[in-house]
Backbone as a chain_set.jsonl record, in Angstrom:
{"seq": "XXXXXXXXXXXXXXXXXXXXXXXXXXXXXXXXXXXXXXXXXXXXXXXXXXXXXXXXXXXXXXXXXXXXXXXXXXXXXXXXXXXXXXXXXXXXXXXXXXXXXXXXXXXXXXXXXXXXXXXXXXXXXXXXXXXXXXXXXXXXXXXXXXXXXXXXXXXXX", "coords": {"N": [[-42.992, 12.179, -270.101], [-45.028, 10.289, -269.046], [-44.901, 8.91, -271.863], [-42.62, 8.125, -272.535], [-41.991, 6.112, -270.333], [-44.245, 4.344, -270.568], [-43.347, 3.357, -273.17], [-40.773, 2.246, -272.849], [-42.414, 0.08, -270.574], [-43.374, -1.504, -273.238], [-41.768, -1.964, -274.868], [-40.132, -3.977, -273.126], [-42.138, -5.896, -272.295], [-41.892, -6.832, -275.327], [-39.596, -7.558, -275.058], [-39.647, -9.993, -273.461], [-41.846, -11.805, -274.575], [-40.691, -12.398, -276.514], [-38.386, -13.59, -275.963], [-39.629, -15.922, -274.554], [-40.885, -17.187, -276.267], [-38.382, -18.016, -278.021], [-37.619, -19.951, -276.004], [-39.615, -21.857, -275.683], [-39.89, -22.718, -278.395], [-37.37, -23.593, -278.487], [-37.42, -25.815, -276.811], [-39.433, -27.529, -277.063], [-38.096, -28.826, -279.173], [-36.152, -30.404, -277.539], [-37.303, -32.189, -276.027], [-38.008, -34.134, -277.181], [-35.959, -36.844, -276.921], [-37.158, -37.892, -275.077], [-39.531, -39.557, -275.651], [-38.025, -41.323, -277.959], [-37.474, -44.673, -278.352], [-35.308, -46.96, -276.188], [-31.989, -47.179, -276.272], [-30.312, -49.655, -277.088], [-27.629, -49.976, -275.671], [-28.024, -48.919, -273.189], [-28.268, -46.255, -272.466], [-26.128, -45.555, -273.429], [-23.965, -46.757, -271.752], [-22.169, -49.347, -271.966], [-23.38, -52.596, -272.22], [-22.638, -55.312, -272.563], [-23.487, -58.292, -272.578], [-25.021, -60.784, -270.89], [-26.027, -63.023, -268.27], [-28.273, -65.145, -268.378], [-31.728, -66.677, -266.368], [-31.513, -68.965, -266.874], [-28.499, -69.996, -266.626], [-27.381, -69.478, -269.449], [-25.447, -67.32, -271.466], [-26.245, -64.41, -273.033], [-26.583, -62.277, -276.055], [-28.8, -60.504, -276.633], [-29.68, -58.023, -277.053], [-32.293, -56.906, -276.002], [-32.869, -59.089, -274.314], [-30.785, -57.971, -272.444], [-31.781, -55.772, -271.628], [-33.856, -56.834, -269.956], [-32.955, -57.957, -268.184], [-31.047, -56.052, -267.11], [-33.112, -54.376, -265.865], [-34.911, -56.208, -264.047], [-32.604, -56.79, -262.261], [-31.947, -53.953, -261.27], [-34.752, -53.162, -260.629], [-35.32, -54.799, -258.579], [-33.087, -53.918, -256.638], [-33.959, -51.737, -255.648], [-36.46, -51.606, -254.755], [-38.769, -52.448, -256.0], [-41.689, -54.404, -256.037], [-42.813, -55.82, -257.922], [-40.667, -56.69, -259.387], [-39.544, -59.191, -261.127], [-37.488, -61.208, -259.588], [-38.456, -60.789, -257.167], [-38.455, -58.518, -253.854], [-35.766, -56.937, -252.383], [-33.231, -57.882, -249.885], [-33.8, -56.868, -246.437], [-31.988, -53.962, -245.195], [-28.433, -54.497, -243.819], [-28.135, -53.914, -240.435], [-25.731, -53.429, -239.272], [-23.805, -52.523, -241.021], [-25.597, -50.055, -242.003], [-24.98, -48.746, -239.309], [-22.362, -48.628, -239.016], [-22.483, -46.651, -241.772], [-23.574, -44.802, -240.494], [-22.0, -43.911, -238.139], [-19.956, -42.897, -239.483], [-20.677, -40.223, -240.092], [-19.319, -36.914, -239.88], [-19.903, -34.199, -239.703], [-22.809, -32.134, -239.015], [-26.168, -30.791, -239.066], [-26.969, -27.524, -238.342], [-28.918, -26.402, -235.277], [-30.078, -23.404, -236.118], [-29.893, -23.938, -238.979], [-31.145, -25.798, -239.424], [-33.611, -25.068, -238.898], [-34.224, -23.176, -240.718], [-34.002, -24.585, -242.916], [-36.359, -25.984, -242.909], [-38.243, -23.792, -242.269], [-41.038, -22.921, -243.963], [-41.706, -22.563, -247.885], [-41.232, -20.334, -249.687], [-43.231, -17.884, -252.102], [-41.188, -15.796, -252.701], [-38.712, -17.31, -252.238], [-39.026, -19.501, -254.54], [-39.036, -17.367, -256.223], [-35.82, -16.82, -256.557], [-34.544, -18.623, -256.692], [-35.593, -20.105, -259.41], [-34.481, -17.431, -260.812], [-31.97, -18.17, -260.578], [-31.09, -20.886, -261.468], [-29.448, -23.314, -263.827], [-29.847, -22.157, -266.835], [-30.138, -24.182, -269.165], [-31.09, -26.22, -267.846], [-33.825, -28.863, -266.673], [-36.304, -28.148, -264.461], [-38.527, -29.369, -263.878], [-41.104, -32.011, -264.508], [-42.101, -31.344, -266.017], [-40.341, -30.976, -268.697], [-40.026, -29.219, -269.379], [-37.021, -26.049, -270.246], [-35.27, -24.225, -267.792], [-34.577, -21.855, -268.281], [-36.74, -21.209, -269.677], [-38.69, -20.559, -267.749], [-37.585, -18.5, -266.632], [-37.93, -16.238, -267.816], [-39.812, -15.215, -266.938], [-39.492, -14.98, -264.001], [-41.075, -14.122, -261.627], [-44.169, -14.337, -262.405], [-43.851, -16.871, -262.802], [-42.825, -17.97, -260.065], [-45.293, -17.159, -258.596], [-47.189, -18.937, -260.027], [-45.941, -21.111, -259.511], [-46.267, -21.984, -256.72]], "CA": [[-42.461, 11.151, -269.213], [-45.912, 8.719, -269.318], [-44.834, 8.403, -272.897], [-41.562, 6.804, -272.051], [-42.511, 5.003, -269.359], [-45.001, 2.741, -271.364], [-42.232, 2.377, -274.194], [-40.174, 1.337, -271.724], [-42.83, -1.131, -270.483], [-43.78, -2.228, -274.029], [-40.152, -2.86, -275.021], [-39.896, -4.93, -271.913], [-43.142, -6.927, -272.572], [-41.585, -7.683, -276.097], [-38.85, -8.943, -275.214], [-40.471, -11.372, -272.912], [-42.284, -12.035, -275.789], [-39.201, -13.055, -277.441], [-37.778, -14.924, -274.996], [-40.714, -17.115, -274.366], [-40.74, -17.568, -277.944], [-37.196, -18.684, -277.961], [-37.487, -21.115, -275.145], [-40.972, -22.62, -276.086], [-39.518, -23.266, -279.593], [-36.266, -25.03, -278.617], [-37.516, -26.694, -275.336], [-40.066, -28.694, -277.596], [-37.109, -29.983, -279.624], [-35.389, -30.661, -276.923], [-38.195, -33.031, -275.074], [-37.961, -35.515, -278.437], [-35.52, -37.573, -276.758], [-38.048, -38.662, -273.914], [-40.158, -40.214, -276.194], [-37.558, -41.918, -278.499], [-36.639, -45.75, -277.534], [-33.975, -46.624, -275.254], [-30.907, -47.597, -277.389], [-29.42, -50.859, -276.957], [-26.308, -49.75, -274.987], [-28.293, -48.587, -272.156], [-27.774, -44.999, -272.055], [-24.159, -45.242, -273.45], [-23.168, -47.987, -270.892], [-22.401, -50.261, -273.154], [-23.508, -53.795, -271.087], [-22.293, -56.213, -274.319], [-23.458, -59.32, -272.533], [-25.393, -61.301, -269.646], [-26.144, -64.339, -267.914], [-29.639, -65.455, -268.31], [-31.305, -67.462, -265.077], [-30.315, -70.442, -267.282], [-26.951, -70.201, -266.926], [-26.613, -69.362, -270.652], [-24.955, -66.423, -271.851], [-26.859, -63.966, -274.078], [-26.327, -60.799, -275.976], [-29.86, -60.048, -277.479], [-30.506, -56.093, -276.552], [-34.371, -56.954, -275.207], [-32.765, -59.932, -272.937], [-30.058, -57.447, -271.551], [-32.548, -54.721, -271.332], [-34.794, -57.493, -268.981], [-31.935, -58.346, -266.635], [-30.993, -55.046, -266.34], [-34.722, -53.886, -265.162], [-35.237, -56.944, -263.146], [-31.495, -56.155, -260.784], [-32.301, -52.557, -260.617], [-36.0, -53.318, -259.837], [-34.99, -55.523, -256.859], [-32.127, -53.427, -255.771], [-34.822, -49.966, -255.67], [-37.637, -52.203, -254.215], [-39.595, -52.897, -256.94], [-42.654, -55.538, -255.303], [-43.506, -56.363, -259.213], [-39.443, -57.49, -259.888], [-39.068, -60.861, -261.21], [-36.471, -61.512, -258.871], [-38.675, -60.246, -255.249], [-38.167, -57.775, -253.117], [-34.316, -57.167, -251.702], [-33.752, -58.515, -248.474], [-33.708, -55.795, -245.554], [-30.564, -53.689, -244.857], [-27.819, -54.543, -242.713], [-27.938, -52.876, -239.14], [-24.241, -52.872, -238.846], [-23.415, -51.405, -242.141], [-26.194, -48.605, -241.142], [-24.509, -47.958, -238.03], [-20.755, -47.872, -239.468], [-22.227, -45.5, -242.411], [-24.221, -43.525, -239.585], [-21.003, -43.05, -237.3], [-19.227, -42.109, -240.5], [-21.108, -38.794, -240.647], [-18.654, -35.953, -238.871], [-20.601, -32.783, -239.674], [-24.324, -32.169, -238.621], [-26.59, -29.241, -239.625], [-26.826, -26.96, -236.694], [-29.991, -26.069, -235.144], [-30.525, -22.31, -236.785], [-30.141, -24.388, -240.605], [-32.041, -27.075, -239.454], [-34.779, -24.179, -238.717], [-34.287, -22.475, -242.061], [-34.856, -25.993, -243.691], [-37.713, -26.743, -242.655], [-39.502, -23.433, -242.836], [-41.803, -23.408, -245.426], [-41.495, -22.179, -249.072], [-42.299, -19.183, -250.114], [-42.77, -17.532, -253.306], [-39.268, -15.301, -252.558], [-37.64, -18.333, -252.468], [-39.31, -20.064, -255.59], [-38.034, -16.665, -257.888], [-34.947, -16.623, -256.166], [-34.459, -19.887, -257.338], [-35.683, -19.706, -260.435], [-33.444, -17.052, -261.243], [-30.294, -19.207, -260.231], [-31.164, -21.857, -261.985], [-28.733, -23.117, -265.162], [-30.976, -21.734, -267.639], [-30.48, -25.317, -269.649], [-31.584, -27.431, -267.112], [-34.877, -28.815, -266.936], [-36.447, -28.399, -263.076], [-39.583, -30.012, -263.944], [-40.932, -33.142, -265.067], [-42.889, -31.118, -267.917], [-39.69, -31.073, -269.588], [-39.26, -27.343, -270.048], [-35.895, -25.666, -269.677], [-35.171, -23.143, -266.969], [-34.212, -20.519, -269.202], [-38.449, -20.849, -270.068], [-39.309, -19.605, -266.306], [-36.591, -17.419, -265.995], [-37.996, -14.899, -268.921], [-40.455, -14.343, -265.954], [-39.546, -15.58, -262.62], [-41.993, -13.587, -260.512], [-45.086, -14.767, -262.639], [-44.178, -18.095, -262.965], [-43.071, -17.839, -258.724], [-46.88, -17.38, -257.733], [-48.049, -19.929, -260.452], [-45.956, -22.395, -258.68], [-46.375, -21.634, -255.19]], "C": [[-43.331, 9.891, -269.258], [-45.36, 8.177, -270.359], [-43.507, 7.186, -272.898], [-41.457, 5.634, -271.318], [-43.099, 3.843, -270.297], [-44.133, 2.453, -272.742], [-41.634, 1.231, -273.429], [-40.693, -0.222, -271.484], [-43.169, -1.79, -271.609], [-42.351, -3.057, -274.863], [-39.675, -4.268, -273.753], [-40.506, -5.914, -272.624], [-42.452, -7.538, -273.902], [-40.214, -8.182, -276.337], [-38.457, -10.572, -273.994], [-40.749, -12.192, -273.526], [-41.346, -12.999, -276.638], [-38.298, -14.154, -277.129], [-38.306, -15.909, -274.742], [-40.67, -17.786, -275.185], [-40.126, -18.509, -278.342], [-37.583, -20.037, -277.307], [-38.87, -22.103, -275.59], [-40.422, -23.417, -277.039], [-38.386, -24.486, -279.301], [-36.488, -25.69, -277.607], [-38.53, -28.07, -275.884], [-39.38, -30.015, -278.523], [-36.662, -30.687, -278.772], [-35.882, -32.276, -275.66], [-38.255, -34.111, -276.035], [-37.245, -36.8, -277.833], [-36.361, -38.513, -275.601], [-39.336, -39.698, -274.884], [-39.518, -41.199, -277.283], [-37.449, -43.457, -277.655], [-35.272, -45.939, -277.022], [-33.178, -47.433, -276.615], [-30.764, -48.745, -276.735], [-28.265, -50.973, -275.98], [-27.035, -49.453, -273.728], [-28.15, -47.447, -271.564], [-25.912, -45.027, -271.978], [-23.449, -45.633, -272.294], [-23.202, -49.306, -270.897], [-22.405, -51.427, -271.694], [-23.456, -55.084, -272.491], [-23.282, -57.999, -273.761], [-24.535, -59.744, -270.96], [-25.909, -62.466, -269.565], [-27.766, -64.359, -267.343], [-29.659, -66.289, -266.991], [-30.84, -68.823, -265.62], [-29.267, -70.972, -267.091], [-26.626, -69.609, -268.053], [-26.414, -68.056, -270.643], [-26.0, -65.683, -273.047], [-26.569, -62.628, -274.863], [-27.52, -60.132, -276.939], [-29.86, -58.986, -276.102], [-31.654, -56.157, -275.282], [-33.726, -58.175, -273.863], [-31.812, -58.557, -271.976], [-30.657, -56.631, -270.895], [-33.676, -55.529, -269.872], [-33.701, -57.646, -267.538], [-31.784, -56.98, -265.802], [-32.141, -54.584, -265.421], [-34.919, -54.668, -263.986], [-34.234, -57.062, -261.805], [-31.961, -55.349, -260.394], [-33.869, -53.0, -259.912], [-36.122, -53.716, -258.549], [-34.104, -54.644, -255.933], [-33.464, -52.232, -255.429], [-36.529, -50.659, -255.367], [-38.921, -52.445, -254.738], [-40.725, -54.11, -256.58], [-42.875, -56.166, -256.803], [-42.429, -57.196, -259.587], [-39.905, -58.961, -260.37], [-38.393, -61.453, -260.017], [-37.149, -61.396, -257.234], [-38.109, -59.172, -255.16], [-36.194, -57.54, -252.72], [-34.391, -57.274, -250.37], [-32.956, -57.197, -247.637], [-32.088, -55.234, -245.283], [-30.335, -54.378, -243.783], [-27.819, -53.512, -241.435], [-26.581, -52.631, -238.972], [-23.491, -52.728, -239.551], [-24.219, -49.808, -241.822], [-25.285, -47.808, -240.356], [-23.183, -47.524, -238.591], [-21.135, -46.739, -240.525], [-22.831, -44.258, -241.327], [-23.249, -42.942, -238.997], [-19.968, -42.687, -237.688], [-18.987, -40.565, -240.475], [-20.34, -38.134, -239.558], [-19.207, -34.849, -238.684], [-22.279, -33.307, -239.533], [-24.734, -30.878, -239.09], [-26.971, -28.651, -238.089], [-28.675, -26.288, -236.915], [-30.535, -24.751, -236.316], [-30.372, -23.019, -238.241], [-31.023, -24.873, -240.345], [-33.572, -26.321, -238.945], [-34.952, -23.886, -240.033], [-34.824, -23.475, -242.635], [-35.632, -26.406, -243.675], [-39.119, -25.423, -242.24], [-40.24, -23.531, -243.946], [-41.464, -22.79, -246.41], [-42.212, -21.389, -249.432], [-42.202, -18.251, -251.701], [-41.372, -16.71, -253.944], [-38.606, -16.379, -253.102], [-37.853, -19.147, -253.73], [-38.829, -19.021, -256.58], [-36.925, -16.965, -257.244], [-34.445, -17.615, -256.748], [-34.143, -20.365, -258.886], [-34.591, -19.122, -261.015], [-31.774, -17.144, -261.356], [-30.064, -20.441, -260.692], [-29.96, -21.98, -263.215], [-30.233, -23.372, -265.746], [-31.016, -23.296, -268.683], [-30.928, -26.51, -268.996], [-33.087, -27.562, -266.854], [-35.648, -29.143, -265.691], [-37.648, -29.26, -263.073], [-40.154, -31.176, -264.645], [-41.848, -32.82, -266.082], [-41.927, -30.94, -268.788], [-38.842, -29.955, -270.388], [-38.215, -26.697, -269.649], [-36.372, -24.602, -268.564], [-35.45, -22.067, -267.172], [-36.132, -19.969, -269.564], [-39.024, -19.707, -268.541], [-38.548, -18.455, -265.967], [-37.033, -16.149, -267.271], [-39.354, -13.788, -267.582], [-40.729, -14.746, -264.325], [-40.348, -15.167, -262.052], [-43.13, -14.609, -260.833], [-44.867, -16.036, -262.545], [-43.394, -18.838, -261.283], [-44.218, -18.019, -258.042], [-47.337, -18.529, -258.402], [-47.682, -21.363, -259.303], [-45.953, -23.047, -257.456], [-47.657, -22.45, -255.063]], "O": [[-42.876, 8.759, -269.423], [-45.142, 6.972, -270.236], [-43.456, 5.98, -273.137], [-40.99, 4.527, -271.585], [-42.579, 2.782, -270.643], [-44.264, 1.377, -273.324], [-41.807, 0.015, -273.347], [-40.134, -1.272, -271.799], [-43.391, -2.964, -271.313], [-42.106, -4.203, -275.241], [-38.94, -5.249, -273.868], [-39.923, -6.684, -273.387], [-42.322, -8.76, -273.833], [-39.744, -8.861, -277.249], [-37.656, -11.493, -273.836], [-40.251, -13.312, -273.408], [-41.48, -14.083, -277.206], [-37.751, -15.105, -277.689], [-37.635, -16.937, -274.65], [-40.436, -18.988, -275.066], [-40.569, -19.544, -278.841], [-37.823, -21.054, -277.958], [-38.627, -23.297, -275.77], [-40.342, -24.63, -276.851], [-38.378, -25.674, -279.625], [-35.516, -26.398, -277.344], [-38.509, -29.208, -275.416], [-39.647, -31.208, -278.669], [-36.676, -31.877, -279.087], [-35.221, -32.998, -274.914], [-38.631, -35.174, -275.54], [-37.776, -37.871, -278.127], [-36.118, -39.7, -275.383], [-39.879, -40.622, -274.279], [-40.337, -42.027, -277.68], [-37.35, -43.439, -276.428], [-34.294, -45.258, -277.329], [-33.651, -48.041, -277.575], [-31.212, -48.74, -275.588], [-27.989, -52.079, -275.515], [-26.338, -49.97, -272.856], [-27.935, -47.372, -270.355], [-25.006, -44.763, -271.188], [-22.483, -45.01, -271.855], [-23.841, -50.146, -270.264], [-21.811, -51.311, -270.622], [-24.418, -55.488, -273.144], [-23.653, -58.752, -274.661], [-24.674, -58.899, -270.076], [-26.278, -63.055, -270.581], [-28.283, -63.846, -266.35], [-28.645, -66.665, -266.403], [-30.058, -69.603, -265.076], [-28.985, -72.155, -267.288], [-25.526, -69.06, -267.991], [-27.118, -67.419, -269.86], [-26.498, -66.409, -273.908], [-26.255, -61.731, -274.081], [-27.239, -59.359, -277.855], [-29.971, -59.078, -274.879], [-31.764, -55.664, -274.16], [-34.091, -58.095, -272.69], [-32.236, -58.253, -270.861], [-30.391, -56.487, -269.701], [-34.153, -54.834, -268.975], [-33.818, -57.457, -266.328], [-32.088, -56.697, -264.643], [-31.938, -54.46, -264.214], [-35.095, -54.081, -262.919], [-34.635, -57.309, -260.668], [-32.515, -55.431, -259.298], [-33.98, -53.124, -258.693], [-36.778, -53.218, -257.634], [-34.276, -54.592, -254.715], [-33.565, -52.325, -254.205], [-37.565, -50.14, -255.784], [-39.954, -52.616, -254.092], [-40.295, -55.095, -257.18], [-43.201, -57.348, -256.692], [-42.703, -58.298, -260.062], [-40.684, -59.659, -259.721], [-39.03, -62.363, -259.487], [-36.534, -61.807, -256.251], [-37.366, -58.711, -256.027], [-35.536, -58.52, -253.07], [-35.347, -56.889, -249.697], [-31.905, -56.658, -247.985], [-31.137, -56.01, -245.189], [-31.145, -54.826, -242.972], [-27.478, -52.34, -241.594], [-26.26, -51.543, -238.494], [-22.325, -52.729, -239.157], [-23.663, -48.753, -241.515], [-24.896, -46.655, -240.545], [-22.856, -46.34, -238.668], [-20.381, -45.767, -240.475], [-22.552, -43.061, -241.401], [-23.188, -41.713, -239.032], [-19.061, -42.244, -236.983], [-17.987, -39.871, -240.657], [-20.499, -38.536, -238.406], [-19.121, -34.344, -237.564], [-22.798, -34.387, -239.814], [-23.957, -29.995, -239.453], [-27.182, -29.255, -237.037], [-29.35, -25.935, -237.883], [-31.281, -25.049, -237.248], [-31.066, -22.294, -238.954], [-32.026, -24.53, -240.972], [-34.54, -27.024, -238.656], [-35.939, -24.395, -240.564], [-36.02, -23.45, -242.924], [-35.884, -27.351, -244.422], [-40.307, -25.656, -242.015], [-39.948, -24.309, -244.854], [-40.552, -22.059, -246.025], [-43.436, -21.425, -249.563], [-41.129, -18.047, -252.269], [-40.762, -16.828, -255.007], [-38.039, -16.413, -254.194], [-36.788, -19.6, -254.148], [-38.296, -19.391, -257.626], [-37.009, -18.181, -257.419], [-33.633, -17.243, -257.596], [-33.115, -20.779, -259.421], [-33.761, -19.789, -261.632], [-30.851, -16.54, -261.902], [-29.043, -21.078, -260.432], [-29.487, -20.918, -263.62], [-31.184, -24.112, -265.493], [-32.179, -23.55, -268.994], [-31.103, -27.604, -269.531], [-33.719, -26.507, -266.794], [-35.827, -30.353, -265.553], [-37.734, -29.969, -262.07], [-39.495, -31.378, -265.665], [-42.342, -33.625, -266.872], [-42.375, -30.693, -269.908], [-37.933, -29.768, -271.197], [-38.244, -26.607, -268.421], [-37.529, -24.201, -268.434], [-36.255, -21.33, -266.603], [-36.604, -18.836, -269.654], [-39.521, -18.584, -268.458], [-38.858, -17.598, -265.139], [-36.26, -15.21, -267.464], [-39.631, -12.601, -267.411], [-41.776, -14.795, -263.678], [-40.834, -16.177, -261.544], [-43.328, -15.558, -260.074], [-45.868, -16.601, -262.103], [-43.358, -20.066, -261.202], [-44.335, -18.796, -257.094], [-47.924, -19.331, -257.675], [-48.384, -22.15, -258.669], [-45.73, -24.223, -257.169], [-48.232, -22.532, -253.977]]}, "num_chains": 1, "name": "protein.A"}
């Protein structure tokens, strides 16, 4: 019976082994695109054209690529923008989207939510994850933590 047992566990271990393997290998391909340059289109939304502060019209890539940065920067509060800061919300847009909201979270969620995190809940997680998605900003798929949710549960606890 010991003898089976530790097959058992050594068949396990290799195909952990295997799986790690797997995911290590194609998760490093898969991180190439973070280091490539941005395309021209803007993440395949194509923006063909824009209006410099000149007035003039332009369609050089690197100018569109500046405008774009310098809206978004201002809209997402960027202090460095070209453009400043964006000027403070409206209070009475606030309020109409505030007295929009019809549902509320009820006390007993709004408990659950705000206990703390515990390693349960980090495999649990884990193991519900889509295995191609990448939860972390190291770039590694799901499918990588999920060959050993427990262990990699305490690491990230």
């Amino acid at each position: 019976m010991r003898n089976y047992k530790e097959m058992v566990q050594r068949s396990s271990q290799y195909s952990q082994n295997n799986a790690f393997n797997f995911q290590a290998a194609n998760s490093k391909r898969s991180t190439n695109h973070l280091f490539s340059p941005l395309d021209t289109s803007l993440r395949r939304v194509s923006i063909e054209k824009v209006v410099t502060p000149s007035g003039d019209v332009s369609t050089n890539p690197q100018e569109i690529l500046l405008r774009f940065i310098e809206h978004w920067g201002t809209k997402m509060g960027d202090a460095n923008s070209p453009t400043g800061v964006a000027p403070p919300p409206d209070d009475g847009k606030q309020r109409q989207l505030l007295d929009s909201v019809l549902r509320f979270v009820t006390d007993s969620d709004r408990e659950r939510l705000n206990a703390e995190l515990t390693t349960a809940d980090l495999v649990c997680a884990i193991r519900h994850m889509k295995a191609t998605s990448s939860p972390d900003m190291d770039g590694l798929l799901a499918g990588l933590y999920q060959v050993a949710p427990d262990v990699f549960g305490n690491r990230l606890q």
